[in-house]
C-alpha positions as CSV (number, residue, x, y, z in Angstrom):
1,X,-8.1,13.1,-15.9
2,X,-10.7,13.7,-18.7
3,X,-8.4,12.9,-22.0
4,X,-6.2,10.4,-20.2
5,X,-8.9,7.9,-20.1
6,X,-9.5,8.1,-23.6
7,X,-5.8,7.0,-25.1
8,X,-5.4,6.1,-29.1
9,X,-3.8,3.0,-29.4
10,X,-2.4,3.2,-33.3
11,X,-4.1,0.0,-34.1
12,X,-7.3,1.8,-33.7
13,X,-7.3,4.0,-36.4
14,X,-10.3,3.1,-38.6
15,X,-9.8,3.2,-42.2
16,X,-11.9,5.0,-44.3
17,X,-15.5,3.2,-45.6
18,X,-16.0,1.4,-49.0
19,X,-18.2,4.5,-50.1
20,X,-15.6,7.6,-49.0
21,X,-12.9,5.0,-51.0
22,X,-15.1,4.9,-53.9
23,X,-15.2,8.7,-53.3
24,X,-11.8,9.3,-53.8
25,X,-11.0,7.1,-56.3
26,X,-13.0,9.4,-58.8
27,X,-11.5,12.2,-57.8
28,X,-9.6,13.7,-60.6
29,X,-7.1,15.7,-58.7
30,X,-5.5,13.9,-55.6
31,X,-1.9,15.4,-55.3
32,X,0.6,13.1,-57.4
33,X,3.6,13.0,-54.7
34,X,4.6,9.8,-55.1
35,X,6.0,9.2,-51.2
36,X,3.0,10.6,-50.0
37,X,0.5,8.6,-52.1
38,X,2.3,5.0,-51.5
39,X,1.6,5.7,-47.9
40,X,-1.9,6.4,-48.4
41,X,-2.9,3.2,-50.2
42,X,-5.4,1.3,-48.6
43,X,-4.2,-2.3,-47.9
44,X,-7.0,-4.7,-48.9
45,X,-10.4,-4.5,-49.6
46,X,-10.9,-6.3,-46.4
47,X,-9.6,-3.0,-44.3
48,X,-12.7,-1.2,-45.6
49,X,-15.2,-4.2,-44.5
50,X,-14.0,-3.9,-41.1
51,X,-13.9,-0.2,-40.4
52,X,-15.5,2.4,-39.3
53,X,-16.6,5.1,-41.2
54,X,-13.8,8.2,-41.6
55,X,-16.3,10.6,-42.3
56,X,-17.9,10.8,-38.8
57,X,-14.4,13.4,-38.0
58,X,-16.3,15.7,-40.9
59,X,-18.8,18.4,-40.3
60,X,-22.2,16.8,-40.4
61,X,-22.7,19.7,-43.0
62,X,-19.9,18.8,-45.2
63,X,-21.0,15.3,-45.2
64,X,-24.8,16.4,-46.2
65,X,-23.7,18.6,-49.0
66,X,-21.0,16.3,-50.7
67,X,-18.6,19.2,-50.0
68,X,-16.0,17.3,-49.1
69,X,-13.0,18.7,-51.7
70,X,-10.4,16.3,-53.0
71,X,-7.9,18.4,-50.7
72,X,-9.9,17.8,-47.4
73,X,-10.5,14.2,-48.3
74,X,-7.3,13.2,-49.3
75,X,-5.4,14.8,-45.7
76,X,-8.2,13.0,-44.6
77,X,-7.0,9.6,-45.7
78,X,-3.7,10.0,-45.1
79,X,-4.5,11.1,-41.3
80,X,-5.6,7.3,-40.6
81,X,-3.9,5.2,-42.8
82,X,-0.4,6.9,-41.2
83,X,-2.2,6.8,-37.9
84,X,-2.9,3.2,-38.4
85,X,0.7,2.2,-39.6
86,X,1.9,4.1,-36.5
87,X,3.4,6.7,-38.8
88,X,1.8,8.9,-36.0
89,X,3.9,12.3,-37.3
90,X,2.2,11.6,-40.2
91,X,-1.1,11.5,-38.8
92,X,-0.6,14.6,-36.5
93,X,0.7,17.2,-39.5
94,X,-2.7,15.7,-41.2
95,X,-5.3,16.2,-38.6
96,X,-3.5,19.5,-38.0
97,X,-3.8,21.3,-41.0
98,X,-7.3,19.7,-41.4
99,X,-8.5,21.3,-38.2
100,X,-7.4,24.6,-39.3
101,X,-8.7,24.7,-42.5
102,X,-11.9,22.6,-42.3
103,X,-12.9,24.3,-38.5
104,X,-15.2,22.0,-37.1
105,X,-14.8,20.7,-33.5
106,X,-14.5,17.2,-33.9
107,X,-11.8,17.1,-36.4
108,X,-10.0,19.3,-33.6
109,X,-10.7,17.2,-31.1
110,X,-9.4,14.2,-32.9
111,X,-6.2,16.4,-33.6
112,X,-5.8,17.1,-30.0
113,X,-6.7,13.4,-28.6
114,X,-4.1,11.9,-31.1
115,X,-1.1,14.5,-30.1
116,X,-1.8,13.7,-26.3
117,X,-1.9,10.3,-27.0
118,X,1.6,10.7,-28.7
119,X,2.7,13.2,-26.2
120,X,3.2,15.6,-28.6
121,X,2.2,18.7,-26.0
122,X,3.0,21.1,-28.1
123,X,0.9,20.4,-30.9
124,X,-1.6,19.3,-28.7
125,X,-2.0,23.0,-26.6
126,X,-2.5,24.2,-30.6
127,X,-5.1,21.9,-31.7
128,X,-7.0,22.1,-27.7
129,X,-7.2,26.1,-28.3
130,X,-8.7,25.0,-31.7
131,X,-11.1,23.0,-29.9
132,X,-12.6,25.6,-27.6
133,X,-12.3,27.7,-30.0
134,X,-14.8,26.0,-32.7
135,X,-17.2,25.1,-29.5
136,X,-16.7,27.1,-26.7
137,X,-19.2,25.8,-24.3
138,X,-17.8,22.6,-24.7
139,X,-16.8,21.8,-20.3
140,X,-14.5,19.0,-21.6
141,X,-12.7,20.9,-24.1
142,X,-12.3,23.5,-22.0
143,X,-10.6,21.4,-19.1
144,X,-8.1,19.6,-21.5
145,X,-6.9,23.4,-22.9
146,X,-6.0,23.9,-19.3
147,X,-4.7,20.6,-18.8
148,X,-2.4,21.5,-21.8
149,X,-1.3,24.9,-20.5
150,X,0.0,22.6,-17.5
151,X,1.8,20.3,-19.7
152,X,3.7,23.1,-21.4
153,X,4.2,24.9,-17.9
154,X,2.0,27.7,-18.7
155,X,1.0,28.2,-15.4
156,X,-0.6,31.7,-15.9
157,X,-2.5,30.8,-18.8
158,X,-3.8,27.4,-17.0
159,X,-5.2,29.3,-14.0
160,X,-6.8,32.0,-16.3
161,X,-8.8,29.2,-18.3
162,X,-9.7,27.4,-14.9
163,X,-10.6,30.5,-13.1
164,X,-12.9,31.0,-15.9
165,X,-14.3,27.8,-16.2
166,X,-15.0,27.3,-12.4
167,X,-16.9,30.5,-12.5
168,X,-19.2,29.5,-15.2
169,X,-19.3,25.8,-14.0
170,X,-19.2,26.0,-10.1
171,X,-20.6,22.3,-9.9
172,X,-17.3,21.1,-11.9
173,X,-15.1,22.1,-9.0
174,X,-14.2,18.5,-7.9
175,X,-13.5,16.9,-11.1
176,X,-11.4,20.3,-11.9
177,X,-9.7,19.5,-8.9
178,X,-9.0,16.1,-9.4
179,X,-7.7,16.7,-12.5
180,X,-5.0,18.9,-10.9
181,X,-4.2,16.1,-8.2
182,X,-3.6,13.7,-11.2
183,X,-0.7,16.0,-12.5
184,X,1.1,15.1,-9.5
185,X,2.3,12.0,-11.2
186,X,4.5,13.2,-13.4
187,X,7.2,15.0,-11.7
188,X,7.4,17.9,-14.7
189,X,4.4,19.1,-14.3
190,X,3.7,18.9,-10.5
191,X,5.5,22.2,-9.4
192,X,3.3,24.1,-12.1
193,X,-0.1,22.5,-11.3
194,X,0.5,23.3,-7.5
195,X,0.9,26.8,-8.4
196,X,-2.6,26.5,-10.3
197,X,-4.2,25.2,-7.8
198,X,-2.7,27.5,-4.5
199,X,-4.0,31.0,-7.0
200,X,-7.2,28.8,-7.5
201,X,-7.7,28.7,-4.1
202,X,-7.1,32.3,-3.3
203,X,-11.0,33.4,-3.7
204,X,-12.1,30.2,-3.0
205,X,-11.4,29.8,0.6
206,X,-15.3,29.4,1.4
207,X,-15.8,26.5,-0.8
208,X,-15.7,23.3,1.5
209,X,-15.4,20.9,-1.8
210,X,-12.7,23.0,-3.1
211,X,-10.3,23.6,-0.3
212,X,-11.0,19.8,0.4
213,X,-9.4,18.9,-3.0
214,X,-6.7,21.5,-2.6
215,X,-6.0,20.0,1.0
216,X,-5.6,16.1,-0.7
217,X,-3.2,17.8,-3.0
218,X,-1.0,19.0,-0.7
219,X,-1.0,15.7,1.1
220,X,-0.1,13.8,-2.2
221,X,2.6,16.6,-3.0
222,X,4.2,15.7,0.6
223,X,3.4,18.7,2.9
224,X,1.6,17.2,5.6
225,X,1.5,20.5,7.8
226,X,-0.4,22.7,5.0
227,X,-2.5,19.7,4.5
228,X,-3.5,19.3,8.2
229,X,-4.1,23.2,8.0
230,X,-6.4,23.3,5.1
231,X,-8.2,20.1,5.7
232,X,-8.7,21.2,9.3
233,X,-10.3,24.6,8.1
234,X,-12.4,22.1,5.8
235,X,-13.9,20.4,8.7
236,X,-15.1,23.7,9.9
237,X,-16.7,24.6,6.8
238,X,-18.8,21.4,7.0
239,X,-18.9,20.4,10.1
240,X,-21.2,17.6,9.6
241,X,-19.4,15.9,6.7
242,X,-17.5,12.6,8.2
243,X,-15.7,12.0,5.3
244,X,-13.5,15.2,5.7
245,X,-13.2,14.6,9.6
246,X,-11.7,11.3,9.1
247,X,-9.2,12.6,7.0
248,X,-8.1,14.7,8.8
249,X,-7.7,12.6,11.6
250,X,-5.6,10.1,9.1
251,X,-3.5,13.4,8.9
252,X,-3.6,13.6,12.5
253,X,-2.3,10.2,12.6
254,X,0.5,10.4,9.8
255,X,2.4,13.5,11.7
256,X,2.8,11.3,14.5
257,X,1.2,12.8,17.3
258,X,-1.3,10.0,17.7
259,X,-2.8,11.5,21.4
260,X,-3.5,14.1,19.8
261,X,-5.5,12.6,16.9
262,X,-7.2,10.5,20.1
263,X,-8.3,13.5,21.4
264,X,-9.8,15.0,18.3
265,X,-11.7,11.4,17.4
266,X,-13.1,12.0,21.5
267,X,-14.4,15.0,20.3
268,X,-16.0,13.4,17.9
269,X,-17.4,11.0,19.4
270,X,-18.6,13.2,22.4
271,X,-21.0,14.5,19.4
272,X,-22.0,10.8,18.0
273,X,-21.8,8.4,20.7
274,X,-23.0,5.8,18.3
275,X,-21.4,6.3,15.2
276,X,-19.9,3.1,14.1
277,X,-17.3,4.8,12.3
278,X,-16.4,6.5,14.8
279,X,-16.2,3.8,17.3
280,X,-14.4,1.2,15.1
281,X,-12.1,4.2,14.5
282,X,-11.5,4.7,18.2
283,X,-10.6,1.0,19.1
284,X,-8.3,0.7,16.6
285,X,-6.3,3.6,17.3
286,X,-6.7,2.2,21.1
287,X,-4.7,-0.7,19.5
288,X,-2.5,1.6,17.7
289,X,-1.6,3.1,20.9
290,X,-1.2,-0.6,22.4
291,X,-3.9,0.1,24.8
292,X,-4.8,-3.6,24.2
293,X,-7.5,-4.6,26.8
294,X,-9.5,-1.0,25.8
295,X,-9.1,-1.7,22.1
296,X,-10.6,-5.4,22.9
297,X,-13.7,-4.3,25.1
298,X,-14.6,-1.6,22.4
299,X,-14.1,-4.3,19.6
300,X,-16.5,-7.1,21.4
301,X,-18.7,-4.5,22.0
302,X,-19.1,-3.7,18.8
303,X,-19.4,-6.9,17.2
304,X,-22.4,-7.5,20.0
305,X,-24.0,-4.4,18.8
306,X,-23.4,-5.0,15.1
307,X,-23.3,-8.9,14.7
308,X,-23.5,-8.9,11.1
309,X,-20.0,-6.5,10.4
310,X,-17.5,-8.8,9.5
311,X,-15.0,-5.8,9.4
312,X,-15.8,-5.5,13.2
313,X,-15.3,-9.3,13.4
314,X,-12.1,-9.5,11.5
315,X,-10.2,-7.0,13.1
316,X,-11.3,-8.6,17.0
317,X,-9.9,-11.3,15.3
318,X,-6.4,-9.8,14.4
319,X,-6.6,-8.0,17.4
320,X,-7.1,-10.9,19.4
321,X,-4.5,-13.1,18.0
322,X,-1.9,-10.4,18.2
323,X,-2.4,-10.2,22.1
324,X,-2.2,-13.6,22.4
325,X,-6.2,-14.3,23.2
326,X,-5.6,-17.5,20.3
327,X,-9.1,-19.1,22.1
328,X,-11.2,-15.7,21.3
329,X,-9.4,-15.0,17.8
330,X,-10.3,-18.8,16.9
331,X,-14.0,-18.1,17.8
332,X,-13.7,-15.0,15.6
333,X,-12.2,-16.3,12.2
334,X,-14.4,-19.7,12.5
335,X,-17.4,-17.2,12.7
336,X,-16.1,-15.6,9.6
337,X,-15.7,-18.9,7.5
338,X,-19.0,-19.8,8.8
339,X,-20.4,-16.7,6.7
340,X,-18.1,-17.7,4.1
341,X,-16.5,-13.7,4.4
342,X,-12.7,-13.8,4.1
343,X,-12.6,-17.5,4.5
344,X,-8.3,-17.5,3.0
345,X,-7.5,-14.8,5.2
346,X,-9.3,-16.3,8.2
347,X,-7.7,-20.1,7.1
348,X,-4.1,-18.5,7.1
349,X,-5.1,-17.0,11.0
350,X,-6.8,-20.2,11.9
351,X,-3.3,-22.1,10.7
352,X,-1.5,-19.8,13.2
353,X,-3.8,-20.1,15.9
354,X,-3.4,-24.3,15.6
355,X,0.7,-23.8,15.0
356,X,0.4,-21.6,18.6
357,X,-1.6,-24.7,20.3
358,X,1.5,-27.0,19.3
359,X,-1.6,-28.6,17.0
360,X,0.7,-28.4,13.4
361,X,-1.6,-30.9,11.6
362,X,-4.4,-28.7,12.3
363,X,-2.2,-26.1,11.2
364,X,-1.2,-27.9,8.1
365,X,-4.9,-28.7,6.8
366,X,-5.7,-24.7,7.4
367,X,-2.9,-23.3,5.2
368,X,-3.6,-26.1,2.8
369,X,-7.0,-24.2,2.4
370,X,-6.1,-21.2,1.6
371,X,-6.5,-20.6,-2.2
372,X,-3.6,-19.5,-4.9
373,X,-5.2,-16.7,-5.6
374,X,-4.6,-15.1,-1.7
375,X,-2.2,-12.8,-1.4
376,X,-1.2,-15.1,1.9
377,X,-1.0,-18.3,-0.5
378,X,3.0,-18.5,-0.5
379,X,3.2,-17.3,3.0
380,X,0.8,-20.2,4.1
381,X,2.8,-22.6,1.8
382,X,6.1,-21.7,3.2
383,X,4.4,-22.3,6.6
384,X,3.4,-25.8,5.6
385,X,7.3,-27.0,4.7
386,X,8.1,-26.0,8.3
387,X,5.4,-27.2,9.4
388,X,6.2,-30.4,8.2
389,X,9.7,-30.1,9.2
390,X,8.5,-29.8,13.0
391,X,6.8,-33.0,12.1
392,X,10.0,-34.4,11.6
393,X,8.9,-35.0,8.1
394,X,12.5,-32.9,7.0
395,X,12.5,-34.9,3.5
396,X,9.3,-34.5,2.9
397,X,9.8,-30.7,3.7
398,X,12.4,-30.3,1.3
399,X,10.6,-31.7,-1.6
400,X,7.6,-29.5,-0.9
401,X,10.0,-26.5,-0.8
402,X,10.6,-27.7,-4.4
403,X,7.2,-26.8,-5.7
404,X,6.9,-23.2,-4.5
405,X,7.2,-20.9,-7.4
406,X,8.6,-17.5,-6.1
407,X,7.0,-14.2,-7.7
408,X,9.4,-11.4,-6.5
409,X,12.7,-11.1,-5.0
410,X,11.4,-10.5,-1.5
411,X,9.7,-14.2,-1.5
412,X,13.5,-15.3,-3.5
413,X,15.2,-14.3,-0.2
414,X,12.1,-16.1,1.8
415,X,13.1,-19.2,0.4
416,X,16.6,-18.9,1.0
417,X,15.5,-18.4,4.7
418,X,13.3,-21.7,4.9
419,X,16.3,-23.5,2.9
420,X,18.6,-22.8,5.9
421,X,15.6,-23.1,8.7
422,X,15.4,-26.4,7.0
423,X,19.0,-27.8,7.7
424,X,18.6,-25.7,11.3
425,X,16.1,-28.0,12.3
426,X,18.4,-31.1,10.9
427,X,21.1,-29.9,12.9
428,X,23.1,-29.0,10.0
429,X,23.8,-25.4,11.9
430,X,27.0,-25.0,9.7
431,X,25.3,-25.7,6.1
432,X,22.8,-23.0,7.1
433,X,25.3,-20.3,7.7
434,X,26.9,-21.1,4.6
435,X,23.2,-20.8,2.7
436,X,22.8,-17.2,4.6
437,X,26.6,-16.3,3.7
438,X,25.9,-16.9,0.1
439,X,22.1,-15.3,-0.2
440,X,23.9,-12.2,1.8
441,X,27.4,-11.8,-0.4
442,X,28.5,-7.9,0.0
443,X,24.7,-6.8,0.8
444,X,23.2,-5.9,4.0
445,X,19.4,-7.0,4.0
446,X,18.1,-6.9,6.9
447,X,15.9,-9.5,7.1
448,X,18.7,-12.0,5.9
449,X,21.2,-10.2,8.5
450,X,18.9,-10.8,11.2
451,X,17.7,-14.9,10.3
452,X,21.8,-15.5,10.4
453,X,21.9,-13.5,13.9
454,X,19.6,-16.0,15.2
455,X,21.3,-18.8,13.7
456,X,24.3,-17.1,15.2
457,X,22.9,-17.2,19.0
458,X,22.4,-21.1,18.1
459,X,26.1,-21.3,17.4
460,X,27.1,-19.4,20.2
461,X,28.9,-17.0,18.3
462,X,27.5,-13.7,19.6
463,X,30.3,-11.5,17.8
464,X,28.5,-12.9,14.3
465,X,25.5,-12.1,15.9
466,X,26.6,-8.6,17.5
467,X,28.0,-7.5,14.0
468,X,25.0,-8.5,11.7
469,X,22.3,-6.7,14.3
470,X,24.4,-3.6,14.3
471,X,24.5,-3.9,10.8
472,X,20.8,-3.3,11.1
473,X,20.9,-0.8,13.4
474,X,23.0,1.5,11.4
475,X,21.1,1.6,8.7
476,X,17.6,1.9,10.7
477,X,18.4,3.4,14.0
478,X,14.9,3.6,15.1
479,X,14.5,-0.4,15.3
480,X,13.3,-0.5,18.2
481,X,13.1,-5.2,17.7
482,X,16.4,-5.2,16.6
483,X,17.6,-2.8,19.4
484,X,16.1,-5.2,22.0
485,X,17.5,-8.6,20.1
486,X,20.6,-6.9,20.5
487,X,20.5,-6.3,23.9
488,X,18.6,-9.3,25.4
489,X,21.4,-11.4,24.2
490,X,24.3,-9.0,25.4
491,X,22.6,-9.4,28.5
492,X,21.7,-13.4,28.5
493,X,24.7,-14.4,26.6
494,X,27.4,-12.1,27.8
495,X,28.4,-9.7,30.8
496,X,28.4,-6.4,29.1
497,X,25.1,-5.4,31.3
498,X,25.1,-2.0,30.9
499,X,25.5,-1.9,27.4
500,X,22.9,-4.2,27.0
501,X,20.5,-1.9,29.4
502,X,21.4,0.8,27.2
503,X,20.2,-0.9,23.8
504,X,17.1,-1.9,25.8
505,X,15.6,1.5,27.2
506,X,16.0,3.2,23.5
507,X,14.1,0.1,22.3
508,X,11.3,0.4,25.4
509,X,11.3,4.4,24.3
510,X,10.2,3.6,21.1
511,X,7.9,0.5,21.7
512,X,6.7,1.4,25.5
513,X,4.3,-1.2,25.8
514,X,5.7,-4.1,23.4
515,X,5.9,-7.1,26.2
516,X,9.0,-8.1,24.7
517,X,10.8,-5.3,25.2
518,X,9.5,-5.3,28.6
519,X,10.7,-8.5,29.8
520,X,14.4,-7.7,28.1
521,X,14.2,-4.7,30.4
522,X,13.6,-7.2,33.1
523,X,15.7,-9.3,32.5
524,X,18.5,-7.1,32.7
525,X,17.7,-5.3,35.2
526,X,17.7,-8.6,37.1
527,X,21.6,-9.2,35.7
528,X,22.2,-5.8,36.7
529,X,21.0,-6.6,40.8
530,X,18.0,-4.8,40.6
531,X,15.7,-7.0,41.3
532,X,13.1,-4.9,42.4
533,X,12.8,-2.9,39.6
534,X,13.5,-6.0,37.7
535,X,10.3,-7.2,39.2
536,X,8.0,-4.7,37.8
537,X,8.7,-4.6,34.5
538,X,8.4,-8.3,34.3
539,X,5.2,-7.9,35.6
540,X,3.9,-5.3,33.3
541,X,4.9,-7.7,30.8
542,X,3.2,-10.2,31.7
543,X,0.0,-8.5,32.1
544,X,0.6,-7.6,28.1
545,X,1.1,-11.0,27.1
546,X,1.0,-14.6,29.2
547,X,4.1,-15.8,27.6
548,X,6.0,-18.8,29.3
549,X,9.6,-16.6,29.1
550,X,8.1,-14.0,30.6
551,X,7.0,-16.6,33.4
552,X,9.9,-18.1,33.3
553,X,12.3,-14.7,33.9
554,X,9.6,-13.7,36.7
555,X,9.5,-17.0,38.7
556,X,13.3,-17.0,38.4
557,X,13.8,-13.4,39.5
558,X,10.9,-13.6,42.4
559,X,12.9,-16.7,43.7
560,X,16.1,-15.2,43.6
561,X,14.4,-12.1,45.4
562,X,13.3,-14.8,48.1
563,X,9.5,-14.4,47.6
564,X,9.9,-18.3,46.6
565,X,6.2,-18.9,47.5
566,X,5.4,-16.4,44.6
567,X,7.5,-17.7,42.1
568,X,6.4,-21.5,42.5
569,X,2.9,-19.9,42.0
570,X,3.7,-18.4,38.5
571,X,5.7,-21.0,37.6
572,X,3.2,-24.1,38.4
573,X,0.6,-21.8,36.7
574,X,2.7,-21.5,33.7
575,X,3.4,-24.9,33.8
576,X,-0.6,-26.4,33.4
577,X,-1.1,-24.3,30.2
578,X,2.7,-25.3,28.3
579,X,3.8,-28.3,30.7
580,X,6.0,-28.9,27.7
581,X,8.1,-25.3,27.5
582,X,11.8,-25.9,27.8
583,X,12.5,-22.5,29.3
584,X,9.9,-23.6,32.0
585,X,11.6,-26.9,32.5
586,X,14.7,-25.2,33.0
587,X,14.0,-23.1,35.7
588,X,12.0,-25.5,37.5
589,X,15.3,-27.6,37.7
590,X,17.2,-24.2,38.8
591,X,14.4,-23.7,41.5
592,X,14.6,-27.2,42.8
593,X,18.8,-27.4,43.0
């Protein structure tokens, strides 16, 4: 907003120079009230070295002349000595009665500045109708009067100064605009700057820049649909402009119909073909979609055809490492240190990448690079002291745990889960419940509910675990993990099948191609007897994501099916890339009884 960035800290008042001092002190008749003067006394000699000069708040005129009465000169003083002693009511009744009486525009404008700054809005819509009123073609006093009609709710009065100035001063549409958007920070005065903006709007319908700004306010003041509406009129008005169209496919993507903000971003591309935006905006809504194999081919393809995009590169990377493709993510963020672009980010990836390989002193030396100032520095740190613990190093763990300086709560309760992960991995199963029991107390967060549901499964107590994941679900029903933890352990740990299968195909409804879900689905189809069925979704699965359970559940399923030559196959084939899998182990003992 145009006054907001100019606040008056108190301490900046300047005092008044040696010469307006000197001025003063010969003047023969400065009022005698005694409270009033002892406030006015300047404090050293020093306060007048280091000024600036008062007068510069005076009519140049006044200044030329010597006309500056004793009267003027003495409200004068007391304006910034009270202003600079934070006496700021003071200052304000000062600068007030000097900008009626002396009627010059930057007196008012200093009267107006110093009552926004001390949110005296009032005062401030006085001394702001002073301003335009001593310089009237003055576009920033003009746009603070309004600003101040909003402040004191005057809605009317604000749209009739606007409506106005937007007339004269077409070209000031988007800062005018913006201005209103800012009011939407302050709760009191949001309702009455919408209703600016919406009669604004009413003969402005044609006016792309406008209707833009009035579309972004509606998206800030929560109603999506009128936003989507406005905006979408806006991309007609200027077709060619790709900033509006990708808003308004972010709009698209926000209401939740996300096929349907694929098939306007088609469209667009049908238009520009090779629009990089465009395309990096259609693979990664691929990905949002978890179409994961399209979303990879159009991200190689674009960091072939634009080699030096490290955006491009990055998010391959991330895309590639959340499929599972670690080989092709490592190629990507060792490309990205290599141009020395996001080097902490792409050390934190790299770390996971060597932690997925089973190499953890790789792993180790890459979150050991990361620097303190990434955001990913105490994630990478906390990765190190388990890291270290799967070493076997468990002391040495602890004492690094130590060291790590928490900076929120939500990295407080992080610690408390590597604390317990920590005596986990010692065996100490017992102390760790107690260390969740305590960190949890009469709460119910979820991420501390869900680490002591794990645990829980370790212990074999699934009605600890069955209580703290519904715990969960009741308070976020659409949790579509948490819905499948649940019922992948009903169905593995219990024989309450259909229950489980029920928990399962909510989760799959809300995560339809998540290969986790798919293989729970699976799996209890397979506890269910119905293996064929049971069979395809393990498949599908597997196609998603080459995970040894998954090719664990399928050879096991396949076998019990009696297509045994099949299920050696995927199990051997599992077996060369994680010979070392204890879920693979297992199951080649079951298939060899």
């Amino acid at each position: 907003m145009i006054f907001l960035n100019k606040n008056i800290p108190t301490k900046l008042f300047p005092y008044l120079s040696a010469s307006l001092l000197a001025i003063l002190a010969g003047c023969s008749s400065v009022p005698t009230d005694q409270a009033v003067t002892e406030q006015s006394k300047p404090p050293s000699a020093q306060t007048a070295k280091q000024a600036d000069t008062a007068t510069k708040y005076l009519p140049e005129e006044h200044a030329k002349k010597s006309e500056l009465t004793d009267d003027v000169l003495f409200k004068l003083l007391v304006a910034e000595i009270a202003g600079q002693r934070g006496e700021l009511d003071i200052s304000i009744d000062n600068y007030m009665q000097l900008a009626e009486q002396v009627q010059d525009p930057a007196l008012a404008e200093r009267a107006t500045r110093i009552m926004i700054y001390a949110r005296k809005d009032k005062q401030a819509l006085k001394a702001a109708n002073l301003w335009v009123k001593y310089d009237p073609n003055n576009k920033e006093a003009q746009q603070v009067l309004a600003a101040m009609y909003i402040r004191n709710n005057k809605a009317d009065e604000a749209f009739q100064q606007l409506d106005q100035f937007l007339n004269k001063h077409p070209e000031e549409t988007g800062k005018t605009m913006q201005m209103l958007s800012d009011f939407l920070n302050r709760p009191e005065d949001k309702g009455t700057a919408f209703r600016v903006m919406e009669k604004l709007m009413t003969h402005r319908q044609d006016d792309a820049e406008a209707m833009f700004a009035y579309g972004l306010l509606s998206l800030r003041a929560g109603d999506t649909e009128k936003a989507k509406e406005i905006i979408g009129k806006v991309t007609k008005l200027a077709p060619d402009d790709q900033n509006y169209q990708l808003v308004y496919l972010s709009i698209l993507e926000k209401e939740g119909d996300k096929q349907v903000a694929l098939q306007y971003l088609e469209s667009l591309l049908k238009e520009k073909p090779d629009d990089f935006n465009l395309q990096i905006a259609h693979a990664r809504m691929l990905a949002d979609l978890e179409r994961y194999d399209e979303a990879r081919a159009e991200f190689k393809a674009l960091t072939v055809s634009h080699p030096d995009n490290t955006g491009a590169l990055y998010a391959y990377g991330l895309l590639n490492l959340q499929t599972n493709h670690a080989k092709e993510a490592r190629e990507q963020f060792e490309a990205l240190i290599k141009k020395q672009v996001l080097v902490n980010e792409s050390s934190y990836y790299l770390g996971q990448i060597a932690e997925f390989e089973k190499k953890t002193e790789e792993a180790i030396r890459w979150y050991e690079a990361i620097d303190n100032t990434s955001p990913n520095y105490f994630d990478g740190n906390i990765k190190i002291v388990l890291a270290k613990a799967r070493l076997g190093n468990l002391e040495e763990a602890k004492a690094f745990l130590t060291k790590i300086q928490p900076q929120n709560q939500a990295q407080e309760l992080q610690l408390v889960r590597v604390e317990a992960e920590l005596l986990i991995e010692g065996g100490q199963l017992q102390e760790a419940k107690a260390i969740y029991d305590k960190a949890i107390g009469d709460g119910e967060d979820p991420d501390l509910l869900y680490s002591r549901a794990m645990l829980a499964e370790k212990m074999g107590r699934i009605d600890l675990l069955e209580a703290d994941l519904k715990t969960i679900i009741k308070n976020d029903p659409q949790n579509a993990n948490v819905l499948n933890a649940l019922g992948y352990s009903l169905a593995d740990r219990t024989e309450r099948y259909q229950e489980a299968h029920d928990y399962i195909k909510k989760a799959l409804g809300l995560s339809p191609n998540n290969f986790y879900i798919l293989d729970s689905m699976g799996w209890v189809l397979y506890r269910l007897g119905r293996l064929e069925e049971s069979v395809k979704f393990l498949k599908r699965a597997q196609a998603l994501n080459d995970n040894p359970e998954i090719s664990a559940h399928l050879s096991e399923v396949l076998w019990m099916k009696g297509d045994k030559k099949e299920a050696r196959e995927v199990l051997n084939s599992a077996l060369k890339t994680t010979p070392e899998d204890e879920k693979l182990l297992k199951t080649l003992k079951l298939l060899t009884l």
